[in-house]
N, C-alpha and C positions, 0 to 999 in steps of 0.2 A: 515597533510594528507587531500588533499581535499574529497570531498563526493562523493563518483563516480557515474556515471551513472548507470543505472539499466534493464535489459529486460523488465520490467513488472511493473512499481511503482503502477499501480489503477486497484483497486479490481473490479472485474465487478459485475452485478447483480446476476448473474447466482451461484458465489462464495460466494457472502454474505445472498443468502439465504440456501444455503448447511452449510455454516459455521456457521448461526443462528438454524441451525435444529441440528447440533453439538453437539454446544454449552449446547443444553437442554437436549440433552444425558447425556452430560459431568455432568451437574448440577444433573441430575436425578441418575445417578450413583454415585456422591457425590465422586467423585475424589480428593481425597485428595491436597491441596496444600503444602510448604514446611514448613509453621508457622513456629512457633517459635524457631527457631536454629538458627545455625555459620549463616544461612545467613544475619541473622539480624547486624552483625558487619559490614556487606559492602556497605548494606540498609539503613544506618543511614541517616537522612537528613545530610545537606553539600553540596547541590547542585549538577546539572546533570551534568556527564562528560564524553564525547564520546569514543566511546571504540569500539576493536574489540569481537565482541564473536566466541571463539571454541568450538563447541561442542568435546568433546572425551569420550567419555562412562567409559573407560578403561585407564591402566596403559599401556597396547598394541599399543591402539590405539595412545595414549598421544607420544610413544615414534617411531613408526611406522613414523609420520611424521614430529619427532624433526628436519631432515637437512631444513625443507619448515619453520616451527617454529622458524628455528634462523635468516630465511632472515628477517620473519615476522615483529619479536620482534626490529630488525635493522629500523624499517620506522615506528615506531609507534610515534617518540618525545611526544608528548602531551595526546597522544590516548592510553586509557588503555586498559587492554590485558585481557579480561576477559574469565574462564574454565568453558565450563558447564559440570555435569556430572547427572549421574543417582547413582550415587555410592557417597554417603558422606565420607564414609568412606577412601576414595583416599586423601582427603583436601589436609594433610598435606606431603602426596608425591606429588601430583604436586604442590606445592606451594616451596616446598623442592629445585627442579626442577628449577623451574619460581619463584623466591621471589618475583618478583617487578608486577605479576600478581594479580587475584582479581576469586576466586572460587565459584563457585555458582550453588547447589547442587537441583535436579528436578526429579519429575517423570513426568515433563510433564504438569500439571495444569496448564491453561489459566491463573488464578491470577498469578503464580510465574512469566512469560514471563512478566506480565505488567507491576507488581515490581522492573524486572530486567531491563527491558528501562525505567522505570520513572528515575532510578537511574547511567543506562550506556546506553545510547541511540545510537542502533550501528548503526553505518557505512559499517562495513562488517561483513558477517556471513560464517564462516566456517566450513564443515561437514566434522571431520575425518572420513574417510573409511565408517565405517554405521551410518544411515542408507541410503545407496540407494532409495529405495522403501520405500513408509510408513509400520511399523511395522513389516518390513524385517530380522532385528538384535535381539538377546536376549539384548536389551536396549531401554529404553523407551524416544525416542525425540520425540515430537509430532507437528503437524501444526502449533500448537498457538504459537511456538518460530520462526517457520518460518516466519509463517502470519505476525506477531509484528512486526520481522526486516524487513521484506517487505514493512510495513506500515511507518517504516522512512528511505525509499529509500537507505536500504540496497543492497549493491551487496551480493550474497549468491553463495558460490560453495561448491562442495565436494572435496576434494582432498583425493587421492589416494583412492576409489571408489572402495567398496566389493560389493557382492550381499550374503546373508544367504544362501537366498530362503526358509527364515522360515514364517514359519503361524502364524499370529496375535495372541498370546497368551491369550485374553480377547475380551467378546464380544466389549467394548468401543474400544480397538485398531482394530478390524474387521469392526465396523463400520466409525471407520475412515478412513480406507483405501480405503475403497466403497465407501464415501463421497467427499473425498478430495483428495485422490492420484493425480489426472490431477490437480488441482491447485497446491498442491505440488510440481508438476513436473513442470510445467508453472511456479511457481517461482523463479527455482534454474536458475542461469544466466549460468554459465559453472559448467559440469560435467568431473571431471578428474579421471579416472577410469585405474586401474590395466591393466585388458583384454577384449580383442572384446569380448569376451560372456558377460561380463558386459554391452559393451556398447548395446550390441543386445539385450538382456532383457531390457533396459531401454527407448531403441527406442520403442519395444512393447510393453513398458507399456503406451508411448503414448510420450516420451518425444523427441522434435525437434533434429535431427539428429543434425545439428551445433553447438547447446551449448554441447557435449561430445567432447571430447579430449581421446584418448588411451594412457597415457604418463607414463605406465608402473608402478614397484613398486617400493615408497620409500627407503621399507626398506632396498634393495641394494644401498642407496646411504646413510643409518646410520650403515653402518659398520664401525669400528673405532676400529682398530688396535696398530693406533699411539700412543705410550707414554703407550704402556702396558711392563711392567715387573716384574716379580715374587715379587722385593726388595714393589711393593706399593700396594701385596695383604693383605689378611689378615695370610697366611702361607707362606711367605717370603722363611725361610728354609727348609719347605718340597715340595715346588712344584721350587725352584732353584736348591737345587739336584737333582730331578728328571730330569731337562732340561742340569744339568751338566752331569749326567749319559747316560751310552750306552744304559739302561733298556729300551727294548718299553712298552708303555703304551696306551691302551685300557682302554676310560675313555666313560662307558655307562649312558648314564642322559637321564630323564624326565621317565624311566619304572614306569609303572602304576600295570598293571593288572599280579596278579603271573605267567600265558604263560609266557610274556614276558620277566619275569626275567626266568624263567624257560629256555629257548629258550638262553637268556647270558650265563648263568651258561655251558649249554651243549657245544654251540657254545665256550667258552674259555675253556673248557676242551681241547677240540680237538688242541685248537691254541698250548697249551702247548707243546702236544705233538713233533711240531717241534722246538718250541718258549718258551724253559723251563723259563727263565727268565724274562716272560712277566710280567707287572702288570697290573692286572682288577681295574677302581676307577669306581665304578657303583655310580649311585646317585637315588634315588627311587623322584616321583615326589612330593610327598606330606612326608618328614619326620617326621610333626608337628604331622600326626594323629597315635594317638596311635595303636602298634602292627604293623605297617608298617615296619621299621627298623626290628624288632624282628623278624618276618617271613622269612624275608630276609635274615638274619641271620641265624635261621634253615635251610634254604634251601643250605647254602653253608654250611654248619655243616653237611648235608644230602651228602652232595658230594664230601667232603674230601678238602674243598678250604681251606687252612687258611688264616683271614683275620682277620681286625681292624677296627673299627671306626673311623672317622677322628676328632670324639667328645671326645674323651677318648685318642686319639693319639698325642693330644696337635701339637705342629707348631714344628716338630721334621722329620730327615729322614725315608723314609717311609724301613724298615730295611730288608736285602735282599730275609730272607726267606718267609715274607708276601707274598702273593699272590693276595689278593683282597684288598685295601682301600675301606669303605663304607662312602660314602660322606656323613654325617647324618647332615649336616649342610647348615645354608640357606645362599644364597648369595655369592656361592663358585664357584658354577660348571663353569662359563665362563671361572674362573681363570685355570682351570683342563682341560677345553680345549684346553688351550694356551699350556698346558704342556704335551697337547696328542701326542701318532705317528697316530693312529686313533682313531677316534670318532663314535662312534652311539648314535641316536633321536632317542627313542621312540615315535610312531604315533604321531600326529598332534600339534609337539613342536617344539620348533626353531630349523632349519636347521642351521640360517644364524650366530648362535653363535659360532660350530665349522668351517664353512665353512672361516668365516673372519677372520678365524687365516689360511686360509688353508690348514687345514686339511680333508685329505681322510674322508669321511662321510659314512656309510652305516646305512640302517631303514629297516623298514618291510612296505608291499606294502600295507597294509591295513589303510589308512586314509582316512577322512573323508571330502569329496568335499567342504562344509559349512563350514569349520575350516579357521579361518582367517592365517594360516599359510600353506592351502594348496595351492594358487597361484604359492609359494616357493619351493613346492616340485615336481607339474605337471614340472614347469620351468626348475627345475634341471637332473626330470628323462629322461626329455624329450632332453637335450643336454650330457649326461651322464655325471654330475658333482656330482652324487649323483648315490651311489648300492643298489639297492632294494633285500629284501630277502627274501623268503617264509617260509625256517625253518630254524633250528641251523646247519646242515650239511652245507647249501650254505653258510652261517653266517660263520662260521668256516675257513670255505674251503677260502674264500675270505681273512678274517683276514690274515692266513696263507700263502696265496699268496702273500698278501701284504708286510707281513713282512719278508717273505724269498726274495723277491725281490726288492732291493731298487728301483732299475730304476724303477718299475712299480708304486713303490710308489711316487717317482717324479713325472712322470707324469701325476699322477693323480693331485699332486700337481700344476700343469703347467695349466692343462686343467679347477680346479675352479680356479685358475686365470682370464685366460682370459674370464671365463662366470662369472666373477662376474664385470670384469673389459665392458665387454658388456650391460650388465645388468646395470648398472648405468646411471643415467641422469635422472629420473623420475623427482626430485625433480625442475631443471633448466626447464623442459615443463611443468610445473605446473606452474611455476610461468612465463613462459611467456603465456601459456592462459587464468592467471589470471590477469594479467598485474601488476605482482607486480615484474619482471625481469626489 
C-alpha cells in the first residue's frame, strides 16, 4: 500500500503553539497514560511496521462499519490493522472478530499515541462514527492521536460520521476543544457522515465544505440475513417449531424501564383478545442485573400471563398453553427475531436486527436524538418502515391489525424491503471518497 497523499502534512506556527500550551495542561492534570498492560505485548521492541489505525471506541461502532472493514482488511498485504479503543475491556472481542489485527487500548494520553507510532507508524487513520467534533462522544480520542498520524503523513477520515452534541465531560477535554478543534478539523482529509445535519454542524464548526461527503449509513449495508437458520442457533428446536408452527409471535427486546414493560404487558393483553394463540418472547435489556427478570416476572404474575424462562426452559418447544417466553438469556434475541411475525425495540436500540429479517417493527416515539441508533429510526419513521406508538391501546390495536390481516402484514413486509434495499450503498461512497474503491 503506497503512502498517500495528505490535505495538510505541516504543522503551522499557529498549531504548535496551541498544541505546546496543551500539552502543559495535559502534564499539569497528570493525564494518565496506559503503562503497564496488554499493551505492552504489541509494544515489544521487533522493529517498526506500517499499519493502518482504527479508532472504534465501541463494539457498536466496531460493527457499524464492518462491510468498509472488510474491503479495508482486503488491501492491507503487509500493513497491519491496528484497534484503538478507549474500552480495554472489548481486547478480546475485537480481536475475536479481527484475529490477524493488533489492539491498543487509550484514554487518549499524548505518550500512548507516541508509543503507538514508534511501534505502528501509520499510513492511514480511521474515525469510526465518533468522534466528529473534539470531545463530542462519551469516548475519549484526543488530538494527540490525530496530531501523530498527521505527523507521518497519514491520510485520516471518519467514516460513517455521528455527531453526540455532548459537552466535554472534564475541564482537560473542554479545553481541548477551545484549543484545537480547527486544527482537528484542518486535519481530517475526508469526512464521511451519516446526514446533512452532520455535515452542517461540521461546516460550522469551521471545517472546509469539500473534504465532507453525505454517503449515508453503514449499518444498512451490514445486514446479513444470508446463512441464518434456526438448525446454527443456540435453540435449534425451540425457535424451528416456532417457524414450523402457525402460532404468531410477538418477540419484544431491548425494555428497559418497568413503563415500558408495563405498556407490553397491556398492549398483548388486548392482542390476545383476537389473537388467542399469540406468543409474547419479551427480552428485558440488561438480564445480568439482579432483580430485573424477577420484576418482570411479577408483573406478568400480576396480570394473569403464564409464562417461562428461556433459562429454565432448556432448547425444548415452547408448549401451547404458554403464553410469554422470557428471554433471560444473552446472545439470543436476534435469533427470536428471525422467528417473529412482529417485532418491537425498546427506545434507542437496534431497529435494524428485526427489520433485516423483515419483520413489521413497531417502538414508542420517545428516543433520544444523541443515540447512535437514532439516524435509524428518524430514517425509518420518516418513510413508514417503522410504527411509532404513544401507549399500549395504539400498541395493541396495531399488533392486532397486523395479525388479523395478513395482506397488511405483507406489505408492510414489502415496504421495509424496498427502504432497506434504498438505504444501502453507504459503505461503496465511502470508499470511493476515500479512494479505497
Amino acid at each position: 500500500m503506497a503512502r498517500p497523499a495528505t490535505h495538510r502534512s505541516s504543522l503551522s506556527l499557529g498549531e504548535t503553539a496551541r498544541w505546546s500550551l496543551f500539552r502543559l495542561l495535559e502534564t499539569l492534570s497528570k493525564q494518565p497514560s496506559v503503562g503497564d498492560n496488554r499493551n505492552d505485548d504489541i509494544l515489544s521492541p521487533g522493529g517498526a511496521r506500517p499499519a493502518v489505525w482504527v479508532f472504534a471506541s465501541t463494539i457498536g461502532e466496531l460493527n457499524a462499519v464492518a462491510p468498509f472493514l472488510k474491503r479495508l482488511t482486503a488491501t492491507l498485504q503487509d500493513t497491519a490493522l491496528v484497534f484503538i479503543s478507549d474500552h480495554e475491556h472489548y481486547r478480546d472481542t475485537y480481536l475475536g472478530k479481527y484475529p490477524q489485527a493488533y489492539f491498543f487500548s487509550s484514554k487518549g494520553a499524548t505518550a500512548d499515541a507516541l508509543r503507538l507510532a514508534q511501534a505502528f507508524p501509520p499510513r492511514q487513520l480511521y474515525i469510526a462514527e465518533i468522534p466528529c467534533l473534539l470531545s463530542d462522544a462519551p469516548c475519549r480520542f484526543s488530538y494527540a492521536f490525530l496530531r501523530t498520524a498527521k505527523q507521518h503523513n497519514a491520510k485520516i477520515s471518519i467514516i460513517n460520521g455521528w455527531l453526540y452534541e455532548q459537552a466535554p465531560t472534564c475541564r482537560l477535554d473542554a479545553w481541548e476543544r477551545r484549543l484545537l478543534l480547527s486544527d482537528y478539523l484542518a486535519h481530517i482529509d475526508h469526512a464521511c457522515v451519516q446526514t446533512p445535519h452532520v455535515a452542517e454542524r461540521m461546516v460550522s464548526a469551521g471545517m472546509a465544505p469539500a473534504r465532507i461527503v453525505v454517503t449515508g449509513n453503514m449499518k444498512f449495508d451490514a445486514i446479513d440475513k444470508q446463512g441464518w437458520s434456526a438448525g446454527k442457533t443456540r435453540s435449534p428446536i425451540m425457535l424451528g417449531t416456532l417457524l414450523a408452527s402457525a402460532r404468531p409471535v410477538l418477540v419484544a427486546g431491548c425494555l428497559k424501564k418497568p413503563p415500558e414493560q408495563a405498556m407490553i404487558i397491556e398492549a398483548f393483553l388486548h392482542t390476545l383478545q383476537s389473537s388467542p394463540q399469540t406468543l409474547l418472547v419479551v427480552a428485558h435489556r440488561h438480564p445480568e442485573v439482579p432483580g430485573n427478570i424477577e420484576r418482570l416476572s411479577s408483573a406478568l404474575d400480576e396480570a394473569g400471563i403464564g409464562h417461562v424462562r428461556r433459562s429454565k426452559a432448556g432448547d425444548a418447544p415452547v408448549p401451547p398453553e404458554t403464553q410469554c417466553l422470557i428471554l433471560d438469556t444473552m446472545g439470543e434475541l436476534r435469533d427470536f427475531y428471525a422467528a417473529a411475525t412482529i417485532a418491537h425495540v425498546g427506545a434507542d436500540h437496534n431497529l435494524l436486527e428485526p427489520l433485516g429479517f423483515d419483520k413489521p417493527v413497531t417502538t414508542v416515539s420517545t428516543w433520544h436524538a444523541g443515540f447512535p441508533n437514532y439516524p435509524v429510526f428518524e430514517m425509518m419513521k420518516e418513510v413508514d418502515g417503522i410504527v411509532t406508538v404513544a401507549d399500549a391501546e395504539q400498541l395493541g390495536t396495531t399488533w392486532a391489525e397486523w395479525l388479523g390481516d395478513p395482506a397488511s402484514l405483507r406489505k408492510q413486509q414489502q415496504r421495509i424491503q424496498q427502504v432497506l434495499l434504498d438505504a444501502a450503498g453507504a459503505t461503496q461512497r465511502t470508499a470511493e471518497a476515500t479512494s479505497l474503491a
